[in-house]
Every structure is written in C-alpha cells, then in structure tokens.
C-alpha positions as CSV (number, residue, x, y, z in Angstrom):
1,X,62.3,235.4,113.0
2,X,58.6,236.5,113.7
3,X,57.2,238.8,111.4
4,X,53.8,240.2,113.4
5,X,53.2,242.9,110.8
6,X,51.9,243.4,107.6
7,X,54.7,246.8,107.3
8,X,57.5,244.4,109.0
9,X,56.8,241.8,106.4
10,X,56.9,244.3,103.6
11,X,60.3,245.9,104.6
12,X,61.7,242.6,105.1
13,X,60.7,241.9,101.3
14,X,62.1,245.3,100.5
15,X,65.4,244.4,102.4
16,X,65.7,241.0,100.3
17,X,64.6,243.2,97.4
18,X,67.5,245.3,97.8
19,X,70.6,242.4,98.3
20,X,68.8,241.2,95.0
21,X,71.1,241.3,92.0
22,X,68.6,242.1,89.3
23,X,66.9,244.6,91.2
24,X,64.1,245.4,88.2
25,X,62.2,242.1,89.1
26,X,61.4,240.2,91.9
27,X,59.6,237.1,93.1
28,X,57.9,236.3,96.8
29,X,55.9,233.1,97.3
30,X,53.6,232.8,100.1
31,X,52.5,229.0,100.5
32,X,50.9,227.0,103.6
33,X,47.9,224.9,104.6
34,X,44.6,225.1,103.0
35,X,42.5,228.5,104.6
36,X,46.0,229.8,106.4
37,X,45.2,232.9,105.1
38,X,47.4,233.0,102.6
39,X,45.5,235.1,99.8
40,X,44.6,237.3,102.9
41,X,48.2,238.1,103.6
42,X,49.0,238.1,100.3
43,X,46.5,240.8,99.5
44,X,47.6,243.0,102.8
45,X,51.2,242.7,101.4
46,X,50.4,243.8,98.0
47,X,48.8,246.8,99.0
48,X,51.7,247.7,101.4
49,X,53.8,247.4,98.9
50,X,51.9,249.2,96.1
51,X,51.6,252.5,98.9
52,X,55.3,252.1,98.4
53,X,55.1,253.0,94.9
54,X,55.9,249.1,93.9
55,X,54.4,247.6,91.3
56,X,53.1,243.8,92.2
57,X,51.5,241.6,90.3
58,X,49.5,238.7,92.5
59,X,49.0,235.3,91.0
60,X,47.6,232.8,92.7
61,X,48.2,228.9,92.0
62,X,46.1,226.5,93.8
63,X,47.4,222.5,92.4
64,X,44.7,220.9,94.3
65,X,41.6,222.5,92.7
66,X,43.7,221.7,88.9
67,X,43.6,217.9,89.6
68,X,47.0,217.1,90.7
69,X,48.1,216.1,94.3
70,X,50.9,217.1,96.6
C-alpha cells in the first residue's frame, strides 16, 4: 500500500487505532534513513491527528547521536 497523504496516513492510524484492543493508548513509530523526513512527517501527522481531537505525544529517539550503533 501507498500512503501519498498526510489525512490518508492519519486515517489509516485511526483505522489500526480502532481494531486496537486497548483503545485508550496507542503507539506509531515512524523510522528510516537519516534526513528521510521523518520528524517532518512525524510533525504533519501529529497535527492531523490533534485537529482530530487526539491527543499525541511525539518523542523522538535518535541512537546514533547517543553513542551507540545500528
């Protein structure tokens, strides 16, 4: 599946969201390549969701720049 937009990738989030059994918490994890743009997306997504009337809480984990390797 291609996902081309920022709504298309926030309802299929909501969709896995839904089928979730503990429906009060949920976790999404964007990863790939250095400068992807995954803090871009990441950002886009969160505020999709958040017009929603989700509450989202980003944290981002970069390994590399902490000393250990891949």
């Amino acid at each position: 599946m291609i996902i081309t937009t920022i709504s298309s990738l926030a309802q299929n989030v909501l969709d896995a969201f839904a089928k979730h059994s503990k429906a009060s918490l949920f976790t999404v994890a964007i990863s790939g390549i250095d400068a992807s743009g995954k803090g871009y997306i990441t950002k886009l997504l969160q505020e999709e969701l958040e017009n929603k009337g989700y509450k989202v809480a980003n944290i981002n984990i970069d390994l590399s720049t902490k000393g250990y390797s891949t």
